[in-house]
C-alpha positions, 0 to 999 in steps of 0.5 A: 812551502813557497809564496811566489809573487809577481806582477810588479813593474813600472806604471804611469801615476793613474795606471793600474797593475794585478799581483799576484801569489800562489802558495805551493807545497806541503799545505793542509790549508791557507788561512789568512791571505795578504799584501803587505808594503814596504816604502823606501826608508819606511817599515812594511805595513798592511795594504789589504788582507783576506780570510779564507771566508772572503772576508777583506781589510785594507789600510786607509790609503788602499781603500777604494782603489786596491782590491783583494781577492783569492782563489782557494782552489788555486791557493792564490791571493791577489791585489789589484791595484788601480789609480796608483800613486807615486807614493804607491811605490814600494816592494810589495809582499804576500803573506799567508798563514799555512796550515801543515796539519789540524794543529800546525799554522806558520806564517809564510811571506813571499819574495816581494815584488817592486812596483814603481808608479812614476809622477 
């Protein structure tokens, strides 16, 4: 199984930028979606997560400005992401939970993709 993220890149503070992630390979089924961050010197945190019903959570500091949502069809998961900020900047990771069978889920992370929001 394979999460390819992309979407990172450099935006002005205020801008706006989409990643994105799409699952592929032997999958029975995507359960939870996510988006997770990793800050220079910080440890990853949470952004936003989404279940397969739709169902979404974002950290505190994505609240109002980052959205999530996903394709199930497509077994993609997204993050929009508008009035960022400096402290935005960070590797950007996604993370699945996939299930290859009725009784067999793993927990998949993505490459990670950079976004710099420069002042």
């Amino acid at each position: 199984v394979q999460l390819q993220a992309y979407g990172g890149g450099l935006v002005q503070a205020g801008g706006s930028l989409t990643l994105s992630c799409a699952a592929s390979g032997d999958i029975y089924r995507v359960n939870d979606m996510g988006w997770y961050r990793q800050r220079p010197g910080s440890v990853r945190e949470l952004v936003a997560a989404i279940t397969s019903g739709g169902s979404t959570n974002y950290a505190d500091s994505a609240k109002g400005r980052f959205t999530i949502s996903r394709d199930n069809a497509k077994k993609s998961v997204y993050l929009q992401m508008d009035i960022l900020k400096p402290e935005d900047t960070a590797v950007y990771y996604c993370h699945a939970d996939i299930m290859h069978s009725k009784n067999c889920e793993y927990k998949y992370w993505g490459q990670g993709t950079l976004v710099t929001v420069s002042s």
